[in-house]
C-alpha positions as CSV (number, residue, x, y, z in Angstrom):
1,X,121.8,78.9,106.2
2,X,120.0,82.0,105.6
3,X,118.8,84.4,108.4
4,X,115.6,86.7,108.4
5,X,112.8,88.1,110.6
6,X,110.0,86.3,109.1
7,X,109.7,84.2,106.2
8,X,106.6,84.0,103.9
9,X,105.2,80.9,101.9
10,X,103.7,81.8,99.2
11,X,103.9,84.7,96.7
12,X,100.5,85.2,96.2
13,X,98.1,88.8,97.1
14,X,98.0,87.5,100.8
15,X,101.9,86.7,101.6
16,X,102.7,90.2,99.3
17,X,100.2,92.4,101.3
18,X,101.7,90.7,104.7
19,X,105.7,91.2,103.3
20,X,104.5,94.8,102.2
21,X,103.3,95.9,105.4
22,X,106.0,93.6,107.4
23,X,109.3,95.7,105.4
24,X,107.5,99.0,106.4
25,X,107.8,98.2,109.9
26,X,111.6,97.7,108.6
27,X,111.1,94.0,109.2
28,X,113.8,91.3,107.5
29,X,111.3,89.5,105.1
30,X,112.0,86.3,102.7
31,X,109.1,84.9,100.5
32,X,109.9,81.8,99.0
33,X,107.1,79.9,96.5
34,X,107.5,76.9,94.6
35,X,106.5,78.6,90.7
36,X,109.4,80.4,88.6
37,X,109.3,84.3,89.0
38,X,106.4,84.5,86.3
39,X,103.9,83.4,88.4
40,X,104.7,86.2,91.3
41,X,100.8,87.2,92.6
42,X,99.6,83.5,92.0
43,X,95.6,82.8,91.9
44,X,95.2,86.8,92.4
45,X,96.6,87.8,88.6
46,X,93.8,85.5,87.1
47,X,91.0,87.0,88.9
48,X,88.2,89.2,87.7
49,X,89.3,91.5,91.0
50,X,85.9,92.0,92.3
51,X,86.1,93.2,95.6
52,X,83.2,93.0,98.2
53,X,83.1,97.3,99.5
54,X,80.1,98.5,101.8
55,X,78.7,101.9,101.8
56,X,81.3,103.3,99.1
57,X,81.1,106.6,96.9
58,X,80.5,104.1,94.0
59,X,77.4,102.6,95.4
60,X,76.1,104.9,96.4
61,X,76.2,106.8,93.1
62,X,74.4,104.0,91.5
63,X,71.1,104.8,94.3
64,X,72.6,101.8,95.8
65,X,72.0,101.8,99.7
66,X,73.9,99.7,101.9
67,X,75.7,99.7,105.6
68,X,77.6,98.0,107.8
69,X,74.5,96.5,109.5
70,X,72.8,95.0,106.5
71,X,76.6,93.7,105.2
72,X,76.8,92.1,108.5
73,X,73.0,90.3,108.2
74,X,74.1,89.2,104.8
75,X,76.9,87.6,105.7
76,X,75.7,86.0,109.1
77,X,72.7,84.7,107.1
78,X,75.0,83.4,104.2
79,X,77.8,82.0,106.7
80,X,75.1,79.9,109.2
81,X,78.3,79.1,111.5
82,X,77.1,76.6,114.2
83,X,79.1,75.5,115.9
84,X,82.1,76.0,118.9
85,X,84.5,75.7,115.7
86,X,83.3,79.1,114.1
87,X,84.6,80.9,117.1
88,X,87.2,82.9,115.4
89,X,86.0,82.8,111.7
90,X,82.7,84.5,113.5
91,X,85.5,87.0,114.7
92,X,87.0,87.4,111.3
93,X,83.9,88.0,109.2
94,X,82.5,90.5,112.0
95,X,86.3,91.8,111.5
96,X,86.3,92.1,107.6
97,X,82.7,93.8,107.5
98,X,83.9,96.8,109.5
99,X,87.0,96.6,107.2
100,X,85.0,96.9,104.1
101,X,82.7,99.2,105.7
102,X,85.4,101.5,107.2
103,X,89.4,102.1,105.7
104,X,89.2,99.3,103.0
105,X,88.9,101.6,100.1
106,X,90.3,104.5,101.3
107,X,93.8,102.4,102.2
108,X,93.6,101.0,98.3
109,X,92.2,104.0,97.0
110,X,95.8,105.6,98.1
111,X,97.6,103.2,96.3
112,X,96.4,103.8,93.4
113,X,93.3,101.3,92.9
114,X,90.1,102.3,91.0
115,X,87.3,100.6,90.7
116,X,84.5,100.2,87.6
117,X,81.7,102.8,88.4
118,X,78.7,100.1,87.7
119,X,78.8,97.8,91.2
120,X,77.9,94.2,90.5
121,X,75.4,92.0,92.5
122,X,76.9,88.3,92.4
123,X,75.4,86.0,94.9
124,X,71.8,87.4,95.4
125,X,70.5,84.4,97.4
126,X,66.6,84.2,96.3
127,X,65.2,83.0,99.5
128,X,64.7,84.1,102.6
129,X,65.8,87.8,103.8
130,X,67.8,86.2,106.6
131,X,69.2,83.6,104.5
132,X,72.0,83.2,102.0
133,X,72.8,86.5,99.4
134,X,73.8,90.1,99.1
135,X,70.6,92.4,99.7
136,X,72.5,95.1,97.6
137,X,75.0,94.7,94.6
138,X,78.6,94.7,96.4
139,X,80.8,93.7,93.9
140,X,83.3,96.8,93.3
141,X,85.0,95.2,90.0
142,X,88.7,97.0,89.6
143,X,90.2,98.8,86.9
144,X,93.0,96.5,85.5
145,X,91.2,93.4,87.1
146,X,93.4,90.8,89.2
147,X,96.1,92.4,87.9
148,X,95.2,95.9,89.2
149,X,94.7,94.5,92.7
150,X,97.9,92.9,92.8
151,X,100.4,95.6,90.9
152,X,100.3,98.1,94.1
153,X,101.9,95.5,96.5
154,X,104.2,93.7,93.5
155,X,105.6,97.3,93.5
156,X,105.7,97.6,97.1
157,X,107.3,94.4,97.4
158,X,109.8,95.3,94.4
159,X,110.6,99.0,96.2
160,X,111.4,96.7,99.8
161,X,113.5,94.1,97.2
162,X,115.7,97.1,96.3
163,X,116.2,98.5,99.3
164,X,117.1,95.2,100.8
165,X,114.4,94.8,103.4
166,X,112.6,91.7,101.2
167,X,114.2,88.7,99.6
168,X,112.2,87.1,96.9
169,X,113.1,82.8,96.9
170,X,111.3,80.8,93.4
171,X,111.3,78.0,93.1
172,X,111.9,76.8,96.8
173,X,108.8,74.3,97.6
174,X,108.7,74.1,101.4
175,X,109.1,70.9,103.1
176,X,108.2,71.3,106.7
177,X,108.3,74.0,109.0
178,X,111.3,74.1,111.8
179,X,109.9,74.0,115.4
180,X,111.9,74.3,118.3
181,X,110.1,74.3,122.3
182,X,106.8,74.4,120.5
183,X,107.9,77.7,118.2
184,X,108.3,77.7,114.9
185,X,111.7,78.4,113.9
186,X,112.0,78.8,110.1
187,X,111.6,76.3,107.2
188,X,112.9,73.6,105.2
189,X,112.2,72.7,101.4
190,X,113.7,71.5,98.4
191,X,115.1,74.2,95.5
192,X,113.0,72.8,92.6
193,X,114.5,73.4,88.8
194,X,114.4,76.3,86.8
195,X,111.3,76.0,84.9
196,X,110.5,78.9,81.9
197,X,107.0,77.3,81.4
198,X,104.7,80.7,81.3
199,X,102.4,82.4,84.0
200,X,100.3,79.3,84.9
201,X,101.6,76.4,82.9
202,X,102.0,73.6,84.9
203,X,106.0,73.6,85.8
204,X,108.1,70.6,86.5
205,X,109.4,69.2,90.3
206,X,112.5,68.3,89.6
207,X,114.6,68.7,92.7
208,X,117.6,70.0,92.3
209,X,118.8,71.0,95.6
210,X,117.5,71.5,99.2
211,X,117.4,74.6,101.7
212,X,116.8,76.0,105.6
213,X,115.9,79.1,106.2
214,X,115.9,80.4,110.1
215,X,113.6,83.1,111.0
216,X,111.5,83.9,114.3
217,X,108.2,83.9,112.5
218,X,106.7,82.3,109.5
219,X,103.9,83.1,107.8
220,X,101.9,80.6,105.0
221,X,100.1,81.9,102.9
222,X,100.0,79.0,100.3
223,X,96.6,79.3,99.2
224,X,93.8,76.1,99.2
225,X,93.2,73.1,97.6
226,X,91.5,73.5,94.3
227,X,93.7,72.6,91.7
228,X,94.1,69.2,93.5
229,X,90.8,66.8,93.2
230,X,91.9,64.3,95.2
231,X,91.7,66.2,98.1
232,X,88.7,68.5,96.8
233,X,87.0,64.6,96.5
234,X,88.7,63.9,100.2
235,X,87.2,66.8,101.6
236,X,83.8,66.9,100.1
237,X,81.3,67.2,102.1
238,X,78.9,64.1,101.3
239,X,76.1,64.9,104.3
240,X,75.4,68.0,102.0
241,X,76.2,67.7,98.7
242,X,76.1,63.7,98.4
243,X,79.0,61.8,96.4
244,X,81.7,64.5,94.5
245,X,81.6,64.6,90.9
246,X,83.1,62.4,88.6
247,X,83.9,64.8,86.4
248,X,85.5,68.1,87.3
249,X,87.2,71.2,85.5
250,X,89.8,73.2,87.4
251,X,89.3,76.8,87.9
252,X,92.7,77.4,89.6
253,X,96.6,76.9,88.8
254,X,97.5,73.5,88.9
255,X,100.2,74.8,91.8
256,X,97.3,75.2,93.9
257,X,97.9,72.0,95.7
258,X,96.8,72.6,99.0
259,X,100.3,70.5,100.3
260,X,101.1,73.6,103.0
261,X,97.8,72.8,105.0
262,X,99.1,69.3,106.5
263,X,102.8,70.3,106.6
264,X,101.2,73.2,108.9
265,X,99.3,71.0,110.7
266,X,102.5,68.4,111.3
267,X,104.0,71.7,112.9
268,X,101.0,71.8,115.2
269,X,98.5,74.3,113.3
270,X,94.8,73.0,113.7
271,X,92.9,72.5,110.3
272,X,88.9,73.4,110.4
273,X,86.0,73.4,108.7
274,X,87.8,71.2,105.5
275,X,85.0,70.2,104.0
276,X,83.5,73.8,103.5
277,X,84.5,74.7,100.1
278,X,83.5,77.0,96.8
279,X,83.1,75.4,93.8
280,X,81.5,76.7,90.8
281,X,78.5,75.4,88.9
282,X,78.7,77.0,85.5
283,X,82.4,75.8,84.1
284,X,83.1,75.3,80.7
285,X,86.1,73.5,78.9
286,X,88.7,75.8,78.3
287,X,88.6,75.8,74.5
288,X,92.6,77.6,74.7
289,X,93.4,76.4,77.7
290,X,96.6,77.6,80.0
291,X,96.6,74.9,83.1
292,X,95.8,71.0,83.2
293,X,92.0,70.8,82.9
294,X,91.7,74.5,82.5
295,X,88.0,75.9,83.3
296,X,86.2,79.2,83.2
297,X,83.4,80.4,85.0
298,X,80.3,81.9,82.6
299,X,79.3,84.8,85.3
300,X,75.5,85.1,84.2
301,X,72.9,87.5,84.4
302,X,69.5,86.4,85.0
303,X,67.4,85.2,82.0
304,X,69.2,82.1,80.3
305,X,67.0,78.9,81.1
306,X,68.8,76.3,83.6
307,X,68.3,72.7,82.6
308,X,69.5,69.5,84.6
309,X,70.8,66.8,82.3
310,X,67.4,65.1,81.7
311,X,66.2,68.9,80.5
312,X,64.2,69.5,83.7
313,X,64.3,73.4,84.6
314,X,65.4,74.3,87.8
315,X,63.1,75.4,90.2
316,X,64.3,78.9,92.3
317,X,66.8,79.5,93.4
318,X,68.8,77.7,91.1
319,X,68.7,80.5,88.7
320,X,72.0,82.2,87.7
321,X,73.5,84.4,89.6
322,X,71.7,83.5,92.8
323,X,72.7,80.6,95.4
324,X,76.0,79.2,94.4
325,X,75.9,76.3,96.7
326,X,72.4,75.7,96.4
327,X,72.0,75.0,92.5
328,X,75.5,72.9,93.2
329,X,73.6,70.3,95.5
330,X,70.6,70.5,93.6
331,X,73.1,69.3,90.4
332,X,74.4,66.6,92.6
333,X,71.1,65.5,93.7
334,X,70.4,64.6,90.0
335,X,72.8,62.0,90.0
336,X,74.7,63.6,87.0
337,X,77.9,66.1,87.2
338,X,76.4,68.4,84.5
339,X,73.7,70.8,83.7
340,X,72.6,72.9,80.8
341,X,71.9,76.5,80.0
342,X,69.7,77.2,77.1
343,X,69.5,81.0,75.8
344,X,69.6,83.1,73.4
345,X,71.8,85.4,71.5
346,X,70.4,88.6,73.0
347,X,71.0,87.0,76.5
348,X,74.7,86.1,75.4
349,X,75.8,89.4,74.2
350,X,74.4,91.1,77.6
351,X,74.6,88.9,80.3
352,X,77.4,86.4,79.9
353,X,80.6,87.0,81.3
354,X,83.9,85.3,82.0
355,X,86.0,85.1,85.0
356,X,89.2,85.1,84.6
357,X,91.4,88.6,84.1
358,X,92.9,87.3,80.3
359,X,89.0,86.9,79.2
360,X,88.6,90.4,80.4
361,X,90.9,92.8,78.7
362,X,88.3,95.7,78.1
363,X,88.6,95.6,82.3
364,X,92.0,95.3,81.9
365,X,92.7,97.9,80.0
366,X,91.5,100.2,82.7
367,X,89.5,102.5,79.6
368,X,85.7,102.9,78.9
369,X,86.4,103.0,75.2
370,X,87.5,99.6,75.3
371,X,84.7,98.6,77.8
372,X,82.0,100.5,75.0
373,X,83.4,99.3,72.2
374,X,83.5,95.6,74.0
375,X,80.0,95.6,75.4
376,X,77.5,98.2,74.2
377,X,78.4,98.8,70.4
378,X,79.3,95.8,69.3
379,X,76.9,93.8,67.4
380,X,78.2,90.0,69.3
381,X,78.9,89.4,72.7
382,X,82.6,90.2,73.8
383,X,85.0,88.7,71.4
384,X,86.4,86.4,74.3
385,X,82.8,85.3,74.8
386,X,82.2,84.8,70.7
387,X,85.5,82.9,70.4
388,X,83.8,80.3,73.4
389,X,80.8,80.0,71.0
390,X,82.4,79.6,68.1
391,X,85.3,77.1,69.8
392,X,84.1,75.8,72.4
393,X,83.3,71.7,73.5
394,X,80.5,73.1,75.6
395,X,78.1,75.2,72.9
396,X,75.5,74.4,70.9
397,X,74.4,76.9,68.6
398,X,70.8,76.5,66.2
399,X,68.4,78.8,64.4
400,X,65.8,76.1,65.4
401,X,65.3,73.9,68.9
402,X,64.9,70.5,67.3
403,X,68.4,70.9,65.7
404,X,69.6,72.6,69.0
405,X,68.3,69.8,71.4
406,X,70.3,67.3,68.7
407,X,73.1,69.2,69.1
408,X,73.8,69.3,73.4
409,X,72.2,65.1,73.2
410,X,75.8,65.1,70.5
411,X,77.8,67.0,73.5
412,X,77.1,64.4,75.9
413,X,76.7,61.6,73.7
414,X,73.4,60.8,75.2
415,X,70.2,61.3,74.2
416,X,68.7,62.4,77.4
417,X,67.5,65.6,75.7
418,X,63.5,65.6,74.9
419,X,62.8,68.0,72.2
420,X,59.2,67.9,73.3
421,X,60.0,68.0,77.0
422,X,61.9,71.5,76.7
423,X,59.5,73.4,74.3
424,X,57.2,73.1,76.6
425,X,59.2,74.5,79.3
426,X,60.4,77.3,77.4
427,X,56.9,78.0,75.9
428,X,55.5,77.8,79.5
429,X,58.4,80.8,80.6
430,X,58.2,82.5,77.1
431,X,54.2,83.1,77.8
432,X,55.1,84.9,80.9
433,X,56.8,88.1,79.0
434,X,53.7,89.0,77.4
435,X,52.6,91.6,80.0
436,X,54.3,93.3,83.4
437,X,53.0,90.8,85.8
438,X,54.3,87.2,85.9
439,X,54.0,84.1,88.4
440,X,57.3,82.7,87.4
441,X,59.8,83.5,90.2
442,X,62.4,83.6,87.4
443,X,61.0,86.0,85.2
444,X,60.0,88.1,88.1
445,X,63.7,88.2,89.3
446,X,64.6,89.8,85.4
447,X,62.0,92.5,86.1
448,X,63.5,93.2,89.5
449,X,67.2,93.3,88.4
450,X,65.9,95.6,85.3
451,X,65.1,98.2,88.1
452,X,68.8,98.7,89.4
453,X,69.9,100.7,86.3
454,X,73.9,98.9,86.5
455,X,72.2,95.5,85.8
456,X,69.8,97.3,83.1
457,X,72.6,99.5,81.6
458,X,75.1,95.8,81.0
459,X,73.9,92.5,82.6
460,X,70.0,92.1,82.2
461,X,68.9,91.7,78.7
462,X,65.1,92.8,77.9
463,X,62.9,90.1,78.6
464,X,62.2,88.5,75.2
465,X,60.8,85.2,74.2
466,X,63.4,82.5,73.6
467,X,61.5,80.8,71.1
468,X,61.0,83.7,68.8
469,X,63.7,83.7,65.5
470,X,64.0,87.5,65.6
471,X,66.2,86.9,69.3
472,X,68.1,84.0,68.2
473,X,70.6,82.2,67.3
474,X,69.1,79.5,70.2
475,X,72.4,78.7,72.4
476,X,72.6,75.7,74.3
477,X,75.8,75.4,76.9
478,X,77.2,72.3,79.1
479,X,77.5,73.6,82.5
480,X,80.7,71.6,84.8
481,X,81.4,71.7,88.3
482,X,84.4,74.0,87.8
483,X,86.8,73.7,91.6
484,X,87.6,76.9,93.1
485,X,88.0,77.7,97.0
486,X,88.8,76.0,100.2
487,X,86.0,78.0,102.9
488,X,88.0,76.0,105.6
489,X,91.6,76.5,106.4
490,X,93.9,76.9,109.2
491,X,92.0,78.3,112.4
492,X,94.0,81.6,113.1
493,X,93.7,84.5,116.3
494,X,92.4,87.6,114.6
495,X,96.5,88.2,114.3
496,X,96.7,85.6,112.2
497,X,98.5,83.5,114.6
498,X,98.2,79.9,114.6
499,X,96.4,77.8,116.9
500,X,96.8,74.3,118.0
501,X,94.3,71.9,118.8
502,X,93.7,72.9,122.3
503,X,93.0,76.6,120.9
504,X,96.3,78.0,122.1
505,X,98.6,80.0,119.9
506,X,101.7,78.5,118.6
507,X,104.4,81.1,118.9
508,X,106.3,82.6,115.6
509,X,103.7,80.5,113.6
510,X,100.6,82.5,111.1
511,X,98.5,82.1,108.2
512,X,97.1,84.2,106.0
513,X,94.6,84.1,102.8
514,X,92.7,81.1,101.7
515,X,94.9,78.5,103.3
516,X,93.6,80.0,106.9
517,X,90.0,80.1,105.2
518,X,90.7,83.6,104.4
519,X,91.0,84.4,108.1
520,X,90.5,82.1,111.4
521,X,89.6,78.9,109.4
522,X,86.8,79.7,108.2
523,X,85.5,83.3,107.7
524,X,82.7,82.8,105.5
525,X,81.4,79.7,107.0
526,X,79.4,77.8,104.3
527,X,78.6,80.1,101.4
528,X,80.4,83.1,100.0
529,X,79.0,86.3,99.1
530,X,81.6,87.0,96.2
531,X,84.4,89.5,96.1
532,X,85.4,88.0,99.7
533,X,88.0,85.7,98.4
534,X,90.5,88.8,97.3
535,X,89.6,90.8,100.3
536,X,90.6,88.0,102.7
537,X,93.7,87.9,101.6
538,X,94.3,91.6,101.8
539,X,92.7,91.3,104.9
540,X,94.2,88.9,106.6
541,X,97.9,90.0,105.1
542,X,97.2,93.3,106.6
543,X,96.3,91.9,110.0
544,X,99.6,89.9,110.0
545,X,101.6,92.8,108.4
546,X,100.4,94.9,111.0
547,X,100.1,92.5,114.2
548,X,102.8,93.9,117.2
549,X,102.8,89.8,117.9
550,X,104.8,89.1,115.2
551,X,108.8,89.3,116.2
């Protein structure tokens, strides 16, 4: 039987930024997780590593003006808690705004993390002021993408390894959680076989062995629920978003089974908010893909046309880019599990990007050159974009709109597609661009993002007619419902202890990251405002890592 002062499930940025901080303190730390060595950092590595920063040096060097206050409106307007449940995550997300407007880029600025000089605005909301969206672009993208955000606390994990201070367990799935007089007590689990499948691949559970580890606190930090649909479907929240999809891609590792959520509550931890949960609108089929049902995200710019699967455009503020949530429902309301983009290849080479750190190695890289060569001088979009186009079940590419509208009905099978229906549409928008004043809220929202000079310098193309030859090829691209993140999660203190159903903290017992909803169960109520996800886990590691609760 092994012996430590707290054990951590899960290897991923949350249960590495809480062992990080725990070993300074000189704390005994094991971290078991069910993946082979290769997967050490978990969801984190694949992300685009946007982080959401208030008031920062890069911001403001953009003419970007933004503080703690109008953070905090954003978020209250984009969270709408309401109820006695949001207690605590109303305490976390009032937490996390004075973090990212306070020592949250000064702590990772020490550590070595740098961040792209243009800020993005993700999630801009496009109705009221009080409502859902960033006022401001928020979205500090790092220099070596998820990658870069995880590397400082992989070596600070690595340094503690050496020195003795952190043991690191693969491969050792967690069973259930020891409890002893109402404390937890350590952790039981089965050693699964060695599995040399790479970073992502689904990996066998063969069990070879079994284990207990003792240890006056635990920590789980096991992440959510996304690569599992049957309890995305389970948890979906039909009052809002009617019946789940039929059809879904998976934007996540297929390790990301969300198991650790009712083996914590079976040790007394009380799960909120479940059926709160971020799931993308604009997937498409992984053309090479790494994990069962692999998906990646398009992240658009403004201008490409949004179609549902009958080719009626989307009124605001289902646009792209704006109200996650909002354009998902309004999919669902259709009664299909699919939507359409149509656009142009001026749009594509400017405004579409991938998530996903491999799709991003310009970013990667961590040099300009790459990032220039990628995105202004080329004569395409970014090669990873091209190869989608070129590869891809989703695209539709044609010089003309008849054979264009053939092409998608061929996707899908079905001819739902009217050729007539959408000219006029896109003649309708296209007449719009002729002169500086518009009625259509969509075109008016390209102007306005043209006059913040990031999204003019690389994410909003010139307005141009769609219809014209000169801006073509005409693209047209199938839009999934891609899974993502659990916004509900394990309701925690703001030390990330765990609480039982009556509200009290159960000794020895935390959670961190997106299992805990990124912090008390919940922190960003029903919508995101993007670059939260990776800053809850560092976050709420911290918090743990640095909580004089923990034994």
């Amino acid at each position: 039987m092994d012996q430590a002062d707290v054990i951590i499930v899960g290897a991923g940025l949350a249960g590495l930024v809480a062992a990080a901080e725990l070993a300074d303190r000189n704390k005994r730390v094991i971290i078991i997780d069910q993946e082979p060595e290769q997967n050490l950092g978990g969801q984190a590595f694949w992300s685009l590593g946007g982080l959401m920063m208030v008031d920062t040096p890069e911001q403001r060097r953009m003419g970007i003006r933004d503080s703690r206050d109008l953070a905090l409106s954003d978020w209250m307007g984009s969270a709408q808690f309401d109820g006695p449940q949001d207690a605590w995550p109303r305490k976390w997300a009032e937490r996390y705004i004075d973090f990212a407007a306070g020592d949250m880029r000064g702590w990772l600025h020490q550590m070595g993390m740098r961040w792209f000089p243009i800020v993005g605005w993700a999630e801009r909301g496009g109705s009221f002021a009080d409502g859902h969206g960033n006022s401001v672009p928020r979205f500090h993208l790092t220099w070596g993408v998820g990658p870069g955000v995880q590397a400082p606390f992989e070596e600070r994990v690595r340094a503690h390894e050496a020195a003795g201070r952190i043991s690191l367990r693969f491969r050792h799935r967690c069973a259930g959680i020891i409890m002893e007089n109402g404390a937890a007590k350590g952790v039981t689990g089965d050693v699964l076989a060695a599995d040399p499948s790479g970073r992502g691949q689904k990996t066998n559970r063969e069990v070879v062995d079994g284990f207990e580890i003792r240890a006056a606190s635990v920590v789980v930090a096991s992440g959510g629920i996304g690569g599992n649909h049957d309890l995305v479907r389970k948890a979906w929240p039909r009052d809002r978003l009617g019946d789940p999809p039929a059809r879904m891609i998976t934007g996540v590792p297929d390790h990301v089974d969300g198991l650790m959520q009712g083996i914590a509550a079976d040790a007394g931890g009380n799960l909120i908010n479940g059926d709160r949960m971020w799931h993308y609108t604009e997937g498409l089929r992984n053309w090479d893909p790494i994990w069962p049902s692999h998906g990646i995200r398009i992240l658009p710019g403004p201008s490409s046309m949004w179609f549902d699967a009958r080719g009626n455009r989307f009124a605001p503020p289902a646009m792209p880019g704006f109200d996650t949530l909002g354009t998902l429902k309004t999919i669902m309301d259709t009664g299909f599990d699919y939507s359409w983009f149509i656009t142009t290849q001026k749009i594509l080479k400017k405004e579409f990007a991938l998530s996903g750190s491999e799709q991003n190695p310009d970013l990667a890289s961590g040099k300009w050159a790459e990032v220039i060569k990628q995105r202004v001088l080329s004569k395409g979009a970014t090669a990873q974009v091209e190869a989608f186009k070129s590869h891809g079940a989703d695209f539709a590419v044609a010089e003309a709109l008849p054979d264009l509208i053939a092409q998608m009905n061929a996707i899908e099978g079905v001819d739902l597609l009217d050729h007539d229906h959408i000219h006029a549409q896109i003649a309708a928008r296209d007449s719009q661009i002729t002169n500086p004043f518009a009625k259509d809220a969509q075109i008016m929202a390209i102007n306005a993002a043209r006059h913040y000079r990031g999204d003019k310098l690389l994410r909003t193309a010139k307005p141009h007619a769609i219809l014209d030859p000169a801006n073509g090829p005409l693209i047209g691209v199938k839009l999934n419902i891609l899974t993502r993140k659990s916004l509900g999660g394990l309701e925690t203190n703001l030390d990330g202890q765990m609480l039982d159903r009556s509200g009290t903290p159960i000794a020895g017992l935390y959670a961190a990251g997106e299992v805990a909803g990124f912090g008390g169960g919940g922190y960003h109520g029903y919508n995101a405002l993007e670059g939260t996800f990776l800053g809850g886990c560092l976050f709420s590691g911290r918090q743990i890592g640095r909580s004089d609760t923990i034994a």
